[in-house]
C-alpha positions as CSV (number, residue, x, y, z in Angstrom):
1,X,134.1,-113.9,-31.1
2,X,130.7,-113.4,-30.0
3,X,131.7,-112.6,-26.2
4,X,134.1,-110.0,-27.5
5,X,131.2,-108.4,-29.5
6,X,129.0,-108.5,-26.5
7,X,131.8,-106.4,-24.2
8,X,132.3,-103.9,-27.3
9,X,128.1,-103.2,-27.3
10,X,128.0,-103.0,-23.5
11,X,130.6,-100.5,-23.4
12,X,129.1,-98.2,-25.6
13,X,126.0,-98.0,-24.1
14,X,127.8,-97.4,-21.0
15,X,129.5,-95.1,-22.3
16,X,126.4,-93.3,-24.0
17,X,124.6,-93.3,-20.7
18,X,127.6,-91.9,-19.1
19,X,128.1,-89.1,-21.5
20,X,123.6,-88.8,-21.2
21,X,124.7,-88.5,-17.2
22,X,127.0,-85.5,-17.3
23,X,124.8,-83.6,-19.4
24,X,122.1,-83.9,-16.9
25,X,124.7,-82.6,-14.3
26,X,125.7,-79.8,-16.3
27,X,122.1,-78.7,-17.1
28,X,120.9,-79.3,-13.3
29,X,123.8,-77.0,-12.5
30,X,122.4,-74.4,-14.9
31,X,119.1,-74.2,-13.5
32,X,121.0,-73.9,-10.2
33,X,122.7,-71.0,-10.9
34,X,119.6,-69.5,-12.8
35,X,117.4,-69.8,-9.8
36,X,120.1,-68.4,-7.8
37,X,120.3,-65.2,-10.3
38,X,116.2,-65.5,-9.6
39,X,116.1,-65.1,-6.4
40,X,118.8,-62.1,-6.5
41,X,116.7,-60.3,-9.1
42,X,113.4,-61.0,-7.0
43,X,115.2,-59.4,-4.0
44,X,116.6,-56.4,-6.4
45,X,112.9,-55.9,-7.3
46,X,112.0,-54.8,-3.5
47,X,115.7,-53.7,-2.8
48,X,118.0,-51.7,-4.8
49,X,115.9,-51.2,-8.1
50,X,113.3,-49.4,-6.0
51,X,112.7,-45.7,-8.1
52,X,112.2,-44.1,-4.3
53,X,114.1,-40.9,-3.6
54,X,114.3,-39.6,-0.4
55,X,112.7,-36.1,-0.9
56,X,111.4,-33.5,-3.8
57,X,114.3,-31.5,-3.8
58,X,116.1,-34.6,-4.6
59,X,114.0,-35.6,-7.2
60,X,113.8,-32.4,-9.2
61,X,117.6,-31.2,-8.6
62,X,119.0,-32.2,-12.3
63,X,115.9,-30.0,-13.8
64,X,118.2,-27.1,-15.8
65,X,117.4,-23.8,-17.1
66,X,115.2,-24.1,-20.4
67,X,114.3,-27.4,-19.9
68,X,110.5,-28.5,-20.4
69,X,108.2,-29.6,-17.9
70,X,105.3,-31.2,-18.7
71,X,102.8,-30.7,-15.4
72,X,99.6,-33.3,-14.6
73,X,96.7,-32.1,-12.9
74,X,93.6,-30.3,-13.8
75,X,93.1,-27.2,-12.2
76,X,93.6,-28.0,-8.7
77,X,92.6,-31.4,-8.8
78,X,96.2,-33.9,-8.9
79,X,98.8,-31.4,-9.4
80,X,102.2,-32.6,-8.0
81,X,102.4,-30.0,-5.3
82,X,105.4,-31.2,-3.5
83,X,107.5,-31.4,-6.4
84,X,106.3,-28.0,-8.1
85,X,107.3,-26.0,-4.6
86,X,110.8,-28.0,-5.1
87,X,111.2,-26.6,-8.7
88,X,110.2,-23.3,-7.3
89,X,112.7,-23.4,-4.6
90,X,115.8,-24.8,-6.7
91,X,115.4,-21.1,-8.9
92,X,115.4,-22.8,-12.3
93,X,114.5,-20.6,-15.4
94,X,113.8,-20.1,-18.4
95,X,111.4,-23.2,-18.2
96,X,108.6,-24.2,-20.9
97,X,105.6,-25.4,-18.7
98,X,103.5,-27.4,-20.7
99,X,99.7,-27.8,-18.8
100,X,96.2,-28.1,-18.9
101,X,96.0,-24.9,-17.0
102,X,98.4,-23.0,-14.5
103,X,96.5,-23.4,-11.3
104,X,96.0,-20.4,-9.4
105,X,97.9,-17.0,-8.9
106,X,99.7,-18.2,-5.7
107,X,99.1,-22.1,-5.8
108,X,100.3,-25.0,-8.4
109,X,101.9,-23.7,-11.8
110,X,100.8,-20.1,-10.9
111,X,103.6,-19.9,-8.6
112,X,106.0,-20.4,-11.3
113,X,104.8,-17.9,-12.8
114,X,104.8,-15.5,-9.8
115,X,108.6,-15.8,-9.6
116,X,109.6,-15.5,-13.3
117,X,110.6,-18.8,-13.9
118,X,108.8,-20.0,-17.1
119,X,109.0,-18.2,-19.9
120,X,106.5,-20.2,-22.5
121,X,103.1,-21.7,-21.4
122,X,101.3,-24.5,-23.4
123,X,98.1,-24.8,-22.2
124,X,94.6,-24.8,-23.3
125,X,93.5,-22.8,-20.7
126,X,93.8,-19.3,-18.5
127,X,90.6,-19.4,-16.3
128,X,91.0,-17.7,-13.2
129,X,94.7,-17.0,-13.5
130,X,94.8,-13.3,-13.4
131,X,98.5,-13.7,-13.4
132,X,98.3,-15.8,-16.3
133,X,96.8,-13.5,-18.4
134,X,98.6,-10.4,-17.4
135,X,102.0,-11.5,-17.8
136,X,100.7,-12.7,-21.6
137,X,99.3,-9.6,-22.2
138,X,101.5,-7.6,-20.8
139,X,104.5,-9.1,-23.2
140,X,106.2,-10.9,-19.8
141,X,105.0,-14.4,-21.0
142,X,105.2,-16.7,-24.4
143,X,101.8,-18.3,-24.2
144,X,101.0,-21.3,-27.0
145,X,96.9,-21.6,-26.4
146,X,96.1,-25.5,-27.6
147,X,92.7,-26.9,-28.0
148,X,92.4,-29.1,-24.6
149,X,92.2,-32.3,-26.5
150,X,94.7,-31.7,-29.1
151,X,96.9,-31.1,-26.0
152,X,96.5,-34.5,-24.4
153,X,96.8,-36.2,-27.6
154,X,99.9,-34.3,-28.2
155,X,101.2,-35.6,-25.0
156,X,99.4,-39.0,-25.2
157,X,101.6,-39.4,-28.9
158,X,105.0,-38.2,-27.1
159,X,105.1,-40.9,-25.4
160,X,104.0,-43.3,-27.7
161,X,106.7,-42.7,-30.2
162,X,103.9,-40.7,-32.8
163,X,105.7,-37.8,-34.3
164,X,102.2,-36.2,-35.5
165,X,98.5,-37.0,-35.8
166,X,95.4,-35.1,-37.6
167,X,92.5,-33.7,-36.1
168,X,88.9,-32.1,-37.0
169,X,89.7,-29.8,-34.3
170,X,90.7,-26.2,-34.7
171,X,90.4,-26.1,-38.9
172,X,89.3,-22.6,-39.6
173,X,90.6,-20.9,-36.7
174,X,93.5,-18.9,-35.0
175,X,95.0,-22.0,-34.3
176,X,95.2,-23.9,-37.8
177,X,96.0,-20.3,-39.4
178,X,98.4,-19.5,-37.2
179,X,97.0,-16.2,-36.4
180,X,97.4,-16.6,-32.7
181,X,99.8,-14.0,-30.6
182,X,102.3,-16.0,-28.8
183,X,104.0,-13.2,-27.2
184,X,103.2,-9.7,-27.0
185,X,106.7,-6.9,-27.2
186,X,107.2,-4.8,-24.5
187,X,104.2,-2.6,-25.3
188,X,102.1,-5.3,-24.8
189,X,98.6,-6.0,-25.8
190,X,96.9,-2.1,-26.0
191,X,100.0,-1.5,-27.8
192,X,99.3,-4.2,-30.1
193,X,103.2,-5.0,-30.2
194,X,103.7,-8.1,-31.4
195,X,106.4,-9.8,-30.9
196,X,105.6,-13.8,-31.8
197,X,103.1,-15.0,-34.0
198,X,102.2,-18.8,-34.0
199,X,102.9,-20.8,-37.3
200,X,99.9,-22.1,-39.3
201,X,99.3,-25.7,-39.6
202,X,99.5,-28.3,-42.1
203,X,96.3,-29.7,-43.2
204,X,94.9,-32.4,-45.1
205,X,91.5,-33.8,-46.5
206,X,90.3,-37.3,-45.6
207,X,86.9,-38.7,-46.6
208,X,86.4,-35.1,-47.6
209,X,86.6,-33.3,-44.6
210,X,89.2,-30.6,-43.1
211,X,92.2,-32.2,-41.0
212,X,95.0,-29.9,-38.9
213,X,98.2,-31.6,-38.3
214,X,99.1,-31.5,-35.1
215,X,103.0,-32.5,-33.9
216,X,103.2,-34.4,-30.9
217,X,105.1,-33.3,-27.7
218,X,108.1,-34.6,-25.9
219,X,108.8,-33.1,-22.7
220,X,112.6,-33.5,-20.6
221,X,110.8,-33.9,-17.2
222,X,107.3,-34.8,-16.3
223,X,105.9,-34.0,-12.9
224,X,102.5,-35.9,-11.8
225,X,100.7,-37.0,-8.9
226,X,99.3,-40.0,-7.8
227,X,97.2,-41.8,-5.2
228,X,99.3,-44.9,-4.8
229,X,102.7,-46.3,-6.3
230,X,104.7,-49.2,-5.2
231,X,108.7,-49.4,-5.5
232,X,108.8,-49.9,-9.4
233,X,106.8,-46.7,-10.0
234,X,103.5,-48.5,-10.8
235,X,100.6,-45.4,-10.1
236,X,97.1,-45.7,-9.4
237,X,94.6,-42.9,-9.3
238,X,91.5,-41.7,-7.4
239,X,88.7,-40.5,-8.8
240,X,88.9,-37.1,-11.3
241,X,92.7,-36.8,-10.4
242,X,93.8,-38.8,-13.0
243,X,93.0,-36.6,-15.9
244,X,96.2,-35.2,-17.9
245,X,98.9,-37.4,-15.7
246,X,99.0,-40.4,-17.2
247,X,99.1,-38.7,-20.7
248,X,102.3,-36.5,-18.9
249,X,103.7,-39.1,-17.3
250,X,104.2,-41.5,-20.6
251,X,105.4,-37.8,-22.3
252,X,108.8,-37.6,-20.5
253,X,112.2,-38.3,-20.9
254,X,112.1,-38.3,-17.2
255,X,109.3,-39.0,-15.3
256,X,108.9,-37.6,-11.4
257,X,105.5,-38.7,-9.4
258,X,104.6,-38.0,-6.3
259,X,102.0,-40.0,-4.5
260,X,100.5,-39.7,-1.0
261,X,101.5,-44.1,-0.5
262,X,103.9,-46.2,-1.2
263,X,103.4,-49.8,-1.4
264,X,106.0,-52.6,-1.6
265,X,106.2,-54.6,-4.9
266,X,103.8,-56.5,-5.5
267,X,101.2,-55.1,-2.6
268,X,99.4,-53.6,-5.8
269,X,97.2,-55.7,-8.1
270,X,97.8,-56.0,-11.4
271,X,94.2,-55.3,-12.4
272,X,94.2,-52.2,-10.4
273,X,97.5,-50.4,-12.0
274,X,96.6,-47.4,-14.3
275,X,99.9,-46.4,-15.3
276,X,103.0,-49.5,-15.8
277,X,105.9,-48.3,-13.8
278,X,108.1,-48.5,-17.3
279,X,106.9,-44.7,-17.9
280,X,108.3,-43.7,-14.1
281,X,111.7,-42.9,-13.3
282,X,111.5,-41.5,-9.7
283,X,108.9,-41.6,-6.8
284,X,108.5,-39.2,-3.9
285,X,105.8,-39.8,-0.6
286,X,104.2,-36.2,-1.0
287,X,103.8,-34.4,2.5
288,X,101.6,-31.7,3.9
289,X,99.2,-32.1,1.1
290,X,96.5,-29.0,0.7
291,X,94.2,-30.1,-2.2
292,X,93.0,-26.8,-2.2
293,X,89.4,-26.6,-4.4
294,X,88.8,-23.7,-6.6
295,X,84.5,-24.2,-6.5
296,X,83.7,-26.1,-3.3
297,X,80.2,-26.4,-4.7
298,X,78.0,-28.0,-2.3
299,X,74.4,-28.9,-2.7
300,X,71.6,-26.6,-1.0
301,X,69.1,-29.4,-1.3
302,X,66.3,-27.2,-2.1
303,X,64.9,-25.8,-5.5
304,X,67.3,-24.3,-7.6
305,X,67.4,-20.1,-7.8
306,X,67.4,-19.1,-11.5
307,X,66.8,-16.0,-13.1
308,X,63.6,-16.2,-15.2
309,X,65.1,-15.5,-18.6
310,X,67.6,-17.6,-17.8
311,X,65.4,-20.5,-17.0
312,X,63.1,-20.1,-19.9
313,X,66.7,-20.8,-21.9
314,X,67.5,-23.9,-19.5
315,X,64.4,-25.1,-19.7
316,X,63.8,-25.2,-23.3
317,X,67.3,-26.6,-23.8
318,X,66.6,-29.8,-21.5
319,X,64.0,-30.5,-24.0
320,X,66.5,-31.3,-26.3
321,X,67.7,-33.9,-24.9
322,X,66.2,-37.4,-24.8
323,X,66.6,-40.9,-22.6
324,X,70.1,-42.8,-22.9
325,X,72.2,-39.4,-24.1
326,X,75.8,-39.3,-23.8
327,X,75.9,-35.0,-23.6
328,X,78.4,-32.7,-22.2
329,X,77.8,-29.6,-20.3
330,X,80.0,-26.5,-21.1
331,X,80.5,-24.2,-18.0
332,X,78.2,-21.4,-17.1
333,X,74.4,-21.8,-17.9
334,X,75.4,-25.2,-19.7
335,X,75.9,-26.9,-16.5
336,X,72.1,-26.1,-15.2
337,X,70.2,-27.8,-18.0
338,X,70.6,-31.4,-16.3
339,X,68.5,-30.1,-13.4
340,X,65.2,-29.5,-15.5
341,X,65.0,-32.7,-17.9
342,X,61.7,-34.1,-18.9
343,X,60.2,-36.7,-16.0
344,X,61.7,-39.7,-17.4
345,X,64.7,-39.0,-19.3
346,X,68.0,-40.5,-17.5
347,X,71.1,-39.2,-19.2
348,X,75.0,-39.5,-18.3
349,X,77.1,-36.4,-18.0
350,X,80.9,-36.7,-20.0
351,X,82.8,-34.5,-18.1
352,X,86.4,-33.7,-20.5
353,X,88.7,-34.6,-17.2
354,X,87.8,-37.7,-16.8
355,X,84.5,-38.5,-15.5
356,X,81.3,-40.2,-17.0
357,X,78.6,-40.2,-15.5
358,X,78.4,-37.2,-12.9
359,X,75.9,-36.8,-10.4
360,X,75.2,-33.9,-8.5
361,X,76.6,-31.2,-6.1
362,X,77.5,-33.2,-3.0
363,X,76.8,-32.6,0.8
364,X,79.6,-30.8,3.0
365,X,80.4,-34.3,4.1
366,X,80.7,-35.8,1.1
367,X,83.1,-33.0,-0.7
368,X,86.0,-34.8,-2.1
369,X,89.0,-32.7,-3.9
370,X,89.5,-35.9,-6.1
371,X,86.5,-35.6,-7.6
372,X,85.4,-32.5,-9.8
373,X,84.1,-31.4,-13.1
374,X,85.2,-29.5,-15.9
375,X,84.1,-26.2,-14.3
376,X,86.5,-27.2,-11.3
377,X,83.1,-27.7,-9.3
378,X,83.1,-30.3,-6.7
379,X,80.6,-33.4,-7.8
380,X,79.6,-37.1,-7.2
381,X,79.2,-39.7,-9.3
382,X,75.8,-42.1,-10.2
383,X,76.2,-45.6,-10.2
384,X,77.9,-46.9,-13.1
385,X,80.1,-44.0,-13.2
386,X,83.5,-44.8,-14.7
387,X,86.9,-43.1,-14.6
388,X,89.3,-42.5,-17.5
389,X,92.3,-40.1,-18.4
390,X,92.1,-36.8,-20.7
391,X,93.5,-38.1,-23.7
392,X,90.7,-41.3,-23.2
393,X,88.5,-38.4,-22.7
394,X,88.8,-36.6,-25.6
395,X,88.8,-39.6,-27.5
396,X,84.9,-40.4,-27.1
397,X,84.7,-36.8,-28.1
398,X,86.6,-37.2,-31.3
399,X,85.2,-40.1,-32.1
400,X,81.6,-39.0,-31.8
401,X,80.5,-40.6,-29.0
402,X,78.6,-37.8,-27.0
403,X,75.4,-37.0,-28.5
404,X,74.9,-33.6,-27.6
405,X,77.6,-30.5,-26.4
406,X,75.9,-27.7,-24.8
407,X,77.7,-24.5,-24.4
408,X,77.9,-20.7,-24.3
409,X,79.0,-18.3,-26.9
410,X,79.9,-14.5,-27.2
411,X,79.0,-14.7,-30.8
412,X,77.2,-16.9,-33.3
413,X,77.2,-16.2,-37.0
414,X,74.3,-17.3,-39.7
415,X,76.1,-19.8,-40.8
416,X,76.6,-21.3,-37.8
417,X,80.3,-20.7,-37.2
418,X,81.0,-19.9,-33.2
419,X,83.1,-17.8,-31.1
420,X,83.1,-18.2,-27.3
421,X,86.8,-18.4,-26.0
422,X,89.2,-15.0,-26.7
423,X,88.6,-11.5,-26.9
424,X,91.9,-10.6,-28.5
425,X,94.1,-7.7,-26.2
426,X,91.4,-8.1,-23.6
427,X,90.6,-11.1,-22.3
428,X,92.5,-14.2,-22.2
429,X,90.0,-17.3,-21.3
430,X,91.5,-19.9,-23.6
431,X,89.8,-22.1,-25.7
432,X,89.7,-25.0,-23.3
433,X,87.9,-28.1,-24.7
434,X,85.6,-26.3,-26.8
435,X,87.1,-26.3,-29.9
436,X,87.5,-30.4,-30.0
437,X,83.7,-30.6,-28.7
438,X,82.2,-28.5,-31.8
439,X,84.6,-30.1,-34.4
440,X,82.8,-33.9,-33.7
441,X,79.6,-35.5,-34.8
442,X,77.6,-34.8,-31.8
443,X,75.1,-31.7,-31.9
444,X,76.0,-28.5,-30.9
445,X,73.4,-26.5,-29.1
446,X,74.1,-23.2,-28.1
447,X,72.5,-21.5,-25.0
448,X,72.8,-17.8,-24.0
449,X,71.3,-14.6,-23.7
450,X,70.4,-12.7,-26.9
451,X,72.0,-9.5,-26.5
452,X,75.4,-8.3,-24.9
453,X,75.9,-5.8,-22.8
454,X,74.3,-2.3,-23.5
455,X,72.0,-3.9,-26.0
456,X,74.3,-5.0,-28.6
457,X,74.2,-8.1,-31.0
458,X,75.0,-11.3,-30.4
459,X,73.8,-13.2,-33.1
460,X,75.5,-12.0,-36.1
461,X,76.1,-12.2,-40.0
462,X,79.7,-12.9,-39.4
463,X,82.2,-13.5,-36.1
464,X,84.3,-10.6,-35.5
465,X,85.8,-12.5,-33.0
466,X,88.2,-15.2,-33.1
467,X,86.5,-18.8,-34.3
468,X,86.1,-21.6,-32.1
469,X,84.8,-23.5,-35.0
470,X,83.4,-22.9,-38.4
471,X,80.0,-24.1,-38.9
472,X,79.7,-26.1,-35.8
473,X,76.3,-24.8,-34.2
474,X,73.5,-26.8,-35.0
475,X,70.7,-24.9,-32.5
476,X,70.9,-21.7,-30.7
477,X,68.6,-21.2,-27.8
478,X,68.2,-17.9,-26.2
479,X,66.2,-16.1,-24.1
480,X,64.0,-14.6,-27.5
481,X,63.6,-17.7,-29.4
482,X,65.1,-21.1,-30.7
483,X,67.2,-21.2,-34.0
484,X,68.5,-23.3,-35.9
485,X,71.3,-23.8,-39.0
486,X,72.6,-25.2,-41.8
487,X,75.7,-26.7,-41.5
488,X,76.1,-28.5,-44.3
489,X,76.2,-27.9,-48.2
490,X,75.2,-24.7,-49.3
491,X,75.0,-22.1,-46.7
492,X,71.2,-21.1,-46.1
493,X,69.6,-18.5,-44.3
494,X,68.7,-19.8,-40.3
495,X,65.2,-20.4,-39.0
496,X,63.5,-19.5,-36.5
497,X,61.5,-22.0,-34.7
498,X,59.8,-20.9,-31.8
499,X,59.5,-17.2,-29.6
500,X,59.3,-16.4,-26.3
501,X,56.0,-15.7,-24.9
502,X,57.2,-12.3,-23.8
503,X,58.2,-11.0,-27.2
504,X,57.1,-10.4,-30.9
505,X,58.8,-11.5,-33.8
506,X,59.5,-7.8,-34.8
507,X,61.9,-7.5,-31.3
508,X,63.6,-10.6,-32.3
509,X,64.3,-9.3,-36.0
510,X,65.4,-6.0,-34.5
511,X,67.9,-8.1,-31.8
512,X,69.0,-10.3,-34.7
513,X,72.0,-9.2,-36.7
514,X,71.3,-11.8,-39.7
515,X,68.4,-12.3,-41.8
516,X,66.5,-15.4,-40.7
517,X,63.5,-17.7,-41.9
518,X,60.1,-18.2,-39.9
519,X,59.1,-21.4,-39.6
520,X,55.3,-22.1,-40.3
521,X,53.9,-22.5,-38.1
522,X,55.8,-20.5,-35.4
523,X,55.8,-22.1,-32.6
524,X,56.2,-20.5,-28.5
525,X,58.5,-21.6,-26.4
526,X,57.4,-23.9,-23.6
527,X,54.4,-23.9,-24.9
528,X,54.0,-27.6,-24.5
């Protein structure tokens, strides 16, 4: 009996190590066959899941009439130019371009727009386009002006599944009331036939401040340009020519770049990747790259030429501006102040395309058409510069970050509200990144001469011009004296701080279109 029991046990642990043995065979022949699907998928990776197509026209050739393109680049500075001379070639019409700006009359978007084939612009600015801004005002061109900021964040929330967002920018002006022409009739602008208005915006208070809804933007295609991508569309950048492309990029149903090198999978460090190849659907190797500049400025290395009014205002500005400052530069006069700070001071420039920390004008030999600033001027960078994209950009502005904007201005009113980007009919500038600069915490300080053309005001009691913010200006330094307003609470009367040393207060009151306050004592400007 006991021998029989003996056999029975031994049996069935045999038989439970047997069954223990097959399943070891069956799961060793499962991770066979998953390291054989593996190693087909590793090969795939470098092989036939590569987003390489052979050439731009090939890339661009499903782009149909009305479709909308969103377009990287920043000015001149990483625009897809390969792919942009494909879509010009292919004859597609009727497209919506949306853009930072349309490059030049005869280079980047601006040939586009030479041809006929977009018929609505979104952009925040016109600049140097002449074409730009005759076929708006001539009624040939729907043309949706949006704050520069507001534009990347619109992108920037495309293509991050955000229907809308709120902003500080733009409350009070054309482009929260909706009083903005989008297209002009067939009469055009002296005609004032309007054809398309904009629509106002929805706002909202939080923490008792003004907020514009803004609605995010989704684009069919988006063409960008890149340094570097590997097989899987991964992109890197070099210096300022990141800007609005990675905001465009993740914006598109279909995303096209083109990049001067391609790298096999895996070639690229992880670290080193701007943009994750999971926003790009198709890469080209640009050819035959121009990289034209629009302001190869180059540095003389000697003192700097400045009108002597004009320096007085420079001059007096820089003392504004103290050790460790975050401030950004508008273009013009602005961009001269850095070159007469107080011995001492060390600031960093935030320049809205993507640069912080911008040094100055380089050599001839050192000119780089990667590297510019907001004015489209060719610059270097000091050490512990760093790189970022527009929507990044704009979000140090938003969030207060920069202490101090300094810009120019057609008008300024006495309660401090600004106008410096339209003259309506006339000319066409756009608004740029102005409007998101004066709507944040930092100070605004206003440089510029007193007095327009054939001696007429400049400082007013109100705008007559389109707003580029309402009560944004903090200081206003001009060639006549240094004012300052009352932004907050109750609007008050400005005061005047300090005078020229070539003037008397009763030529200031008579240049003055506003009643002002004289501060006691009155102080000279410079005089220190």
């Amino acid at each position: 009996r006991w021998l029989k029991l003996s056999v029975l046990w031994i049996c069935s642990r045999a038989l439970v190590l047997l069954q223990a043995m097959r399943a070891v065979v069956r799961a060793a022949g499962r991770l066979e066959v998953r390291f054989s699907l593996l190693q087909r998928c590793g090969r795939s990776f470098s092989t036939s899941s590569s987003k390489v197509v052979s050439s731009a026209d090939e890339a661009v050739k499903d782009i149909k009439d009305g479709a909308t393109v969103c377009v990287g680049g920043f000015g001149l500075c990483g625009i897809p130019e390969n792919l942009l001379a494909a879509v010009k070639k292919s004859g597609v019409k009727n497209l919506t371009a949306v853009s930072n700006n349309a490059g030049v009359d005869d280079f980047g978007l601006g040939q586009l727009l030479q041809t006929g084939q977009v018929k609505r612009m979104i952009a925040s600015y016109v600049g140097e386009n002449k074409k730009f801004e005759e076929l708006y005002l001539s009624g040939q061109l729907e043309v949706e002006l949006t704050p520069q900021g507001t534009l990347a964040e619109r992108l920037r929330c495309g293509g991050a599944g955000i229907p809308a967002f709120y902003t500080r920018t733009a409350y009070g002006t054309a482009v929260q009331e909706g009083t903005n022409v989008i297209k002009y009739g067939p009469g055009g602008a002296k005609a004032k036939d309007i054809a398309i208005m904009s629509e106002p915006r929805e706002t909202k208070k939080f923490g008792g401040k003004d907020y514009v809804m803004e609605e995010a933007i989704i684009g069919d295609y988006s063409l960008v340009k890149a340094w570097k991508a590997d097989e899987r569309g991964n992109l890197i950048w070099k210096g300022t020519s990141r800007n609005f492309n990675p905001d465009v990029a993740r914006a598109g149903k279909v995303c096209i770049a083109e990049v001067e090198e391609v790298v096999p999978v895996g070639e690229l460090s992880p670290e080193e990747i701007h943009l994750p190849g999971i926003y790009v659907h198709r890469v080209i190797k640009g050819k035959d790259y121009e990289k034209r500049i629009e302001k190869r400025t180059i540095s003389s290395g000697g003192e700097i030429k400045v009108d002597k009014r004009r320096e007085l205002i420079i001059r007096r500005a820089a003392q504004d501006l103290t050790d460790g400052m975050y401030v950004n530069l508008g273009i013009g006069m602005p961009t001269l102040v850095s070159n007469y700070l107080v011995e001492g001071v060390r600031i960093e420039l935030q320049s809205e395309n993507g640069l912080l920390g911008i040094g100055p004008y380089p050599t001839e030999d050192l000119v780089d058409p990667d590297l510019i600033n907001a004015g489209k001027e060719t610059v270097t960078m000091i050490p512990g510069s760093s790189l970022f994209s527009s929507s990044e950009s704009f979000g140090m502005v938003r969030g207060s970050k920069v202490d101090v904007t300094i810009l120019g201005a057609m008008e300024v009113a006495a309660n401090g509200d600004l106008a410096n980007w339209i003259i309506p009919g006339k000319m066409v500038k756009g608004m740029g990144g102005a409007m998101d600069l004066v709507s944040s915490e930092s100070k605004v300080l206003i440089v510029m001469e007193h007095l327009a053309k054939g001696g007429k005001h400049k400082l007013k009691q109100s705008c007559d011009l389109p707003l580029t913010g309402k009560r944004v200006v903090n200081r206003c330094i001009t060639d006549m004296g240094v004012f300052d307003f009352v932004t907050e609470g109750p609007e008050e009367l400005p005061t005047l701080l300090e005078i020229a040393p070539d003037t008397t207060l009763e030529a200031v009151k008579e240049a003055t279109g506003f009643e002002f306050k004289v501060a006691e004592p009155l102080k000279t400007m410079l005089a220190n």
